[in-house]
C-alpha positions as a printed Julia matrix, in Angstrom:
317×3 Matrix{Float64}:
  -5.16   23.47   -6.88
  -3.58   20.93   -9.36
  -5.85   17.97  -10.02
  -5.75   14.49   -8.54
  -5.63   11.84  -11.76
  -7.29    8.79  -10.19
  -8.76    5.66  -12.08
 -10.85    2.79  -10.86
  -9.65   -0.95  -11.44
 -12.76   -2.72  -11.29
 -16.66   -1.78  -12.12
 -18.88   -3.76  -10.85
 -21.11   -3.18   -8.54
 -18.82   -1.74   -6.01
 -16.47   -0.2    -8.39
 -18.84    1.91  -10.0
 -19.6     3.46   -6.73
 -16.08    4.44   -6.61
 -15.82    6.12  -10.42
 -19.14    7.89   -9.47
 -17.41    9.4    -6.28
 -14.68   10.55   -8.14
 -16.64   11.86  -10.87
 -17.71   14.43   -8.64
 -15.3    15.28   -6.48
 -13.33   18.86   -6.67
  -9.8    18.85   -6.84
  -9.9    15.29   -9.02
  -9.93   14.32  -12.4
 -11.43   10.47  -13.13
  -8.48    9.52  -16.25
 -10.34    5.52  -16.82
 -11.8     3.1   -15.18
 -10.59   -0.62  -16.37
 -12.45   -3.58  -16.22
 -12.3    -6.94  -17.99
 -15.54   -6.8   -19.35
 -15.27   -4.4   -22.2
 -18.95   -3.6   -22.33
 -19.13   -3.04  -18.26
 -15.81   -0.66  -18.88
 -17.59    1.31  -21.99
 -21.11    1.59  -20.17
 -19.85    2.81  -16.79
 -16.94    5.15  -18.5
 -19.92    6.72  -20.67
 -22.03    7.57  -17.26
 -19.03    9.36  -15.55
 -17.47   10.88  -19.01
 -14.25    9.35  -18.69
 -12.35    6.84  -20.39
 -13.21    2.83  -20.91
  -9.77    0.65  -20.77
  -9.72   -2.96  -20.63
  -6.42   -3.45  -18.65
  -6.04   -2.34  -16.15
  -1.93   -1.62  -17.15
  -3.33    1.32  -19.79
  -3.78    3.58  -16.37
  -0.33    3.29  -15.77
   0.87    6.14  -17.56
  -2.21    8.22  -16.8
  -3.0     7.85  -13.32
  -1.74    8.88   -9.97
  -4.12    6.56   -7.78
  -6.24    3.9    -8.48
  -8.72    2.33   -6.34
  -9.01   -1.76   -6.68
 -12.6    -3.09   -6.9
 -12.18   -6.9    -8.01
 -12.49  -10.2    -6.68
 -10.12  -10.48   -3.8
  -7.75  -13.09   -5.28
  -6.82  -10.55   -8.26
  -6.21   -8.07   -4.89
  -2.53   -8.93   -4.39
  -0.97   -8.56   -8.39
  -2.74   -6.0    -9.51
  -1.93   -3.85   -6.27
   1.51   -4.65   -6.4
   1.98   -4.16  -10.37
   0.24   -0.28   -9.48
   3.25    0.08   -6.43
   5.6    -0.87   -9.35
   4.58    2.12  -11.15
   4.73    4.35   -8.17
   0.85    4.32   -7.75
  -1.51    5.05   -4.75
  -4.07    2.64   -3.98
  -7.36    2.69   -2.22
  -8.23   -1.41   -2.36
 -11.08   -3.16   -1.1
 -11.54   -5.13    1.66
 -10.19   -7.47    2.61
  -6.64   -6.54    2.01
  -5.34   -9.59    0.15
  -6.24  -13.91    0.49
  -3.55  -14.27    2.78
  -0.96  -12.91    5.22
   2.1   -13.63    3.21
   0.39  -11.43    0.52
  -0.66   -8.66    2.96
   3.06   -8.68    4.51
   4.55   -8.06    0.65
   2.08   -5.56   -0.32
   2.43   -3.23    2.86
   6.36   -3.36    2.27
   5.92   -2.3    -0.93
   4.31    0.83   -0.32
   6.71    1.16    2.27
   9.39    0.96    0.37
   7.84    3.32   -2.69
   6.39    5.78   -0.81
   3.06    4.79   -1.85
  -0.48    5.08   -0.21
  -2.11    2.09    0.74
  -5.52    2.4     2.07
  -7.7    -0.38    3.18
 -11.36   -0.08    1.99
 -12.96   -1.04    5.65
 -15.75    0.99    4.61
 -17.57    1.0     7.95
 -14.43    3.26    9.48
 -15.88    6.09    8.04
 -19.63    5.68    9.11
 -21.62    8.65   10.7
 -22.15    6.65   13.55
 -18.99    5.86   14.81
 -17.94    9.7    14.7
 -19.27    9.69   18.14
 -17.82    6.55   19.38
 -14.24    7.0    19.76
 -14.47    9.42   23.06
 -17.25    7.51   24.39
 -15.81    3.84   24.27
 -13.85    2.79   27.6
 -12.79   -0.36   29.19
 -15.46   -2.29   26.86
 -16.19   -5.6    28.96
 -18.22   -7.0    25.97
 -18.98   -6.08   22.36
 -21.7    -7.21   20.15
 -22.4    -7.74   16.22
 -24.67   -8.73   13.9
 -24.02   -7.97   10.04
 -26.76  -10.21    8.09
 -28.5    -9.85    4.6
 -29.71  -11.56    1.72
 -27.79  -13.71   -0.92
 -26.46  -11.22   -3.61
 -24.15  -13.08   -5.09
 -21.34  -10.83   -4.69
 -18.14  -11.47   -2.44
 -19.42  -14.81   -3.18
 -15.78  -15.9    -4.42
 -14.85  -15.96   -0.41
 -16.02  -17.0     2.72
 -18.76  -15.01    4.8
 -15.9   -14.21    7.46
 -13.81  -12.26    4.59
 -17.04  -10.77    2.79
 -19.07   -9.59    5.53
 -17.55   -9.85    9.18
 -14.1    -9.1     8.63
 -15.4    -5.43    8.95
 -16.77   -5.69   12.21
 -13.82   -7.92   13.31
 -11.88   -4.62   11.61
 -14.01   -2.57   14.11
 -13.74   -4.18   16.96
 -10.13   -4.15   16.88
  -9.26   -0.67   16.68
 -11.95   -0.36   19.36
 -10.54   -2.92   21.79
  -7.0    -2.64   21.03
  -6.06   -5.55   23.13
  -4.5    -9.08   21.48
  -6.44  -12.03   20.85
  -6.03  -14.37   23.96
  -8.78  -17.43   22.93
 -11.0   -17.68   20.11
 -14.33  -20.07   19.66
 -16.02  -20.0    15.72
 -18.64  -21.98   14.2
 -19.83  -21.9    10.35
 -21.71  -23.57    7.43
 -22.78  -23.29    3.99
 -25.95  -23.12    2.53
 -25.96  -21.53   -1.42
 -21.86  -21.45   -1.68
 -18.94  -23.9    -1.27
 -17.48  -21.72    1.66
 -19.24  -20.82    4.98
 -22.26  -18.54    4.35
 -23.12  -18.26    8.26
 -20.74  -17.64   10.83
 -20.75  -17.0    14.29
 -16.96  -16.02   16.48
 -16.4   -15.84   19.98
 -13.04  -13.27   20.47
 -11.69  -13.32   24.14
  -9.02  -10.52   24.29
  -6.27  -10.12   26.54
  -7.19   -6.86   28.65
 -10.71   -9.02   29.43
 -12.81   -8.05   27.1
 -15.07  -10.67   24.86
 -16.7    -9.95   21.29
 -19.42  -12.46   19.83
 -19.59  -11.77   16.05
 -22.26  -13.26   13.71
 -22.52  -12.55    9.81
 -24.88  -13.86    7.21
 -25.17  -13.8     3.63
 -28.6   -15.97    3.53
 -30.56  -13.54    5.95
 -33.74  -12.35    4.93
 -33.25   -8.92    7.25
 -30.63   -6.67    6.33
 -28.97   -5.68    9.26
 -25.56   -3.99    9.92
 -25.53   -3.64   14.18
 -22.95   -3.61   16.99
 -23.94   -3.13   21.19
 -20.84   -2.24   22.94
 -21.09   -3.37   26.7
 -19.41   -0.94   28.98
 -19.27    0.3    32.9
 -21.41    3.54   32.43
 -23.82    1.54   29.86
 -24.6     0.05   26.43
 -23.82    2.01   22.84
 -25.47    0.82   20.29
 -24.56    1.26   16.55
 -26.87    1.19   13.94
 -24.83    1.28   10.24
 -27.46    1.5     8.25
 -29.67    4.65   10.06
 -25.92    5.82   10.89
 -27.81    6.38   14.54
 -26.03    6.07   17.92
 -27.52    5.56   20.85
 -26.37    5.29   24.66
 -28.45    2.85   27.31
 -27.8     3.88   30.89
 -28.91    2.36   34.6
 -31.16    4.81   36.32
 -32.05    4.74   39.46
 -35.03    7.66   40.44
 -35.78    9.0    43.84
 -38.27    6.15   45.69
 -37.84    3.38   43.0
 -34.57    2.31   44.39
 -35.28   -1.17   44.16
 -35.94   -0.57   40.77
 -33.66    0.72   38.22
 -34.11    1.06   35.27
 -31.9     1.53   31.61
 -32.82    4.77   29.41
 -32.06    5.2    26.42
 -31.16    8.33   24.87
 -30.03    9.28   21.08
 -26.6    10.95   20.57
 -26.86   13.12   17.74
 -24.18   11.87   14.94
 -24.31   13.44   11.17
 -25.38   11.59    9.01
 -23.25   11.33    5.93
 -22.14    9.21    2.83
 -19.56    6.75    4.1
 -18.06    5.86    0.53
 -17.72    9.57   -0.52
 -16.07   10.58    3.12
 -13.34    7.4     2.48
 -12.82    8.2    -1.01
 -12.09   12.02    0.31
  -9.67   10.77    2.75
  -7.76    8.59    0.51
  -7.61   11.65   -2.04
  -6.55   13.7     0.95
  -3.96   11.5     1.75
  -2.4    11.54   -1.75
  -2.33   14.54   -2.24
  -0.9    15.84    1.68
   1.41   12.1     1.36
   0.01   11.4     4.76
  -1.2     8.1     6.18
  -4.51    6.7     5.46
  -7.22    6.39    8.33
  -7.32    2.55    7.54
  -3.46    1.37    6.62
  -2.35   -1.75    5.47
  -1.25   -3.09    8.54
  -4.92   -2.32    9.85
  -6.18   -4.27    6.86
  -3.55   -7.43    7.64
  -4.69   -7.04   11.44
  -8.16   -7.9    10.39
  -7.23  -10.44    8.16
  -5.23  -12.56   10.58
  -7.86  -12.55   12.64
 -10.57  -13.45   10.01
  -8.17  -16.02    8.23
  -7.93  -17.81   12.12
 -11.78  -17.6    12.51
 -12.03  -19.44    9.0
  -9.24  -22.02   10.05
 -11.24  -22.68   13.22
 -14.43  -23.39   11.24
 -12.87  -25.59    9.01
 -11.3   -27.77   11.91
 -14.83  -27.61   13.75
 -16.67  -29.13   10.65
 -14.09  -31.82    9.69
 -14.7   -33.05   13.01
 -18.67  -33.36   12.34
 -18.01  -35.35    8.82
C-alpha cells in the first residue's frame, strides 16, 4: 500500500495532536509540520521525527494533505492556497470567519477535486456510535459544553470556539431548518462573548437550548435528547450513552417511574478515528463524514446566534 504524505499546518496545542496521530498511523508518512514559530515547528518535528518548516508553502511540493490547526481567521487563505496546489485538507473547526469564505472554499474543492473535511471533532465520538438508530422525532434536545479559561480559541467568540459543535450536532441530528431563534451572551476575561446560552426552534417542532462556557470551573461536554420512547443522554467526555425510559410496574400504576439503563458504546480516541477517516477519504477520493457544507451549515447558524447576542446587548448599553 503506497503511503499517504500528509503535513500539519499549525502546532499548537491542537496541532500537535494531529502530527502525533499521523506519526503513527499505517499507511501514512508525516513529510512536515509548519508553524510560524520556528522553535514550536523544530520541537514538535523532533518528537514525531519529521521535518520542521516555517511556511507553511514549503509542504507544497511534498505533501498530499495537510490538516489546518491555526487561528480561525488564517482558516480561509491558507486552505485555499493548499486547493491551489491540488491539496486535501482536514481544517479545524469552525470552517472559516464567515459565510462568504465558507461558500469560496467549498467551491474550490469542488472544482479541484479536493477533500475538504471539517474538524467537528465530536462527530466521531464513541458515544454517538449508538445514537444515530436510536434518535427519532426528537421533541427537545439539550447541551451543556462548559470549562475553564484556557486561553485558546480565545481569538473568537464562545459560540465559534465551543458551541458551534453541539450546534454542528444537533443539526445533523434534527435535520429540520431553523424556524425562530432566542440567544443571550456576555464577556467576562475576553472582548467577545465568553458565556452563551441559544434557544433553536426548528421547523418539524423540535426545540434545542444550547449553553457553552469558557469561564466554567466544571468541565463538562453533555447533551439530553428528549424523545417519545425517553431521554438519551450523551456524555463526551466518559464517551457513555445512556437511555431513560417511563416504567410503569404491575400495582404501582399510579406511579411510574424513569429507568435508566447504559447502552454499551466503545470507547475510542475521537481525534485518531477522524484523522483515519480523512486519510481514508484521500486515499478512496470519497467524501468526508463532516463536508464543507456541514461545516458552513454550522456556521450560519453560529454566526446568527452571535448576531443575535450582539443586537441583545446593544440594547442593554
Amino acid at each position: 500500500m503506497k503511503k499517504i504524505k500528509v503535513g500539519v499546518v499549525g502546532v499548537g496545542y491542537f496541532g500537535q495532536f494531529h502530527a502525533e496521530k499521523y506519526a503513527q498511523m499505517e499507511g501514512v508518512e508525516l513529510v512536515g509540520v509548519a508553524d510560524s514559530d520556528g522553535t514550536r515547528a523544530r520541537e514538535v518535528a523532533k518528537r514525531y521525527r519529521t521535518q520542521p518548516f516555517f511556511r507553511y508553502s514549503d509542504l507544497f511540493q511534498k505533501a498530499q494533505a495537510v490538516s489546518i490547526a491555526v487561528p480561525t481567521p488564517f482558516h480561509h487563505s491558507i486552505t485555499k492556497d493548499c486547493f491551489s496546489q491540488g491539496i486535501d485538507v482536514l481544517l479545524e473547526k469552525p470552517i472559516s470567519s464567515t459565510l462568504e469564505e465558507a461558500d469560496e472554499l467549498i467551491g474550490l474543492a469542488r472544482a479541484k477535486g479536493s477533500i475538504l473535511q471539517v474538524g467537528h471533532l465530536e462527530r466521531f465520538n464513541g458515544a454517538l456510535s449508538g445514537i444515530e438508530t436510536r434518535v427519532e422525532h426528537p421533541w427537545f434536545v439539550e447541551s451543556h459544553r462548559l470549562g475553564p479559561f484556557s486561553g485558546r480559541g480565545a481569538e473568537v467568540d464562545v459560540v465559534l470556539d465551543l458551541m458551534v459543535h453541539d450546534l454542528d450536532i444537533v443539526l445533523s441530528l434534527v435535520n429540520s431548518e431553523v424556524k425562530q431563534l432566542h440567544a443571550a451572551g456576555f464577556s467576562i476575561l475576553t472582548q467577545t462573548s465568553d458565556v452563551a446560552n441559544a434557544r433553536v426552534e426548528f421547523e418539524n417542532g423540535c426545540t434545542a437550548s444550547l449553553t457553552a462556557s469558557r469561564v466554567s470551573e466544571e468541565k463538562i461536554r453533555k447533551t439530553r435528547i428528549f424523545q417519545p420512547d425517553g431521554i438519551l443522554s450523551i456524555d463526551y467526555l466518559s464517551q457513555k450513552l445512556f437511555l431513560s425510559k417511563r416504567t410503569v410496574f404491575p400495582g404501582r400504576e399510579k406511579a411510574p417511574e424513569m429507568i435508566t439503563e447504559e447502552i454499551p458504546v466503545k470507547k475510542i480516541d475521537p481525534l485518531a478515528v477522524e484523522i483515519a477517516s480523512f486519510v481514508q477519504c484521500v486515499r478512496n477520493r470519497k467524501d468526508p463524514r463532516v463536508s464543507g457544507s456541514d461545516g458552513k451549515r454550522a456556521l450560519n447558524l453560529a454566526l446568527q446566534i452571535i448576531q443575535k447576542i450582539d443586537d441583545l446587548n446593544k440594547r442593554r448599553e
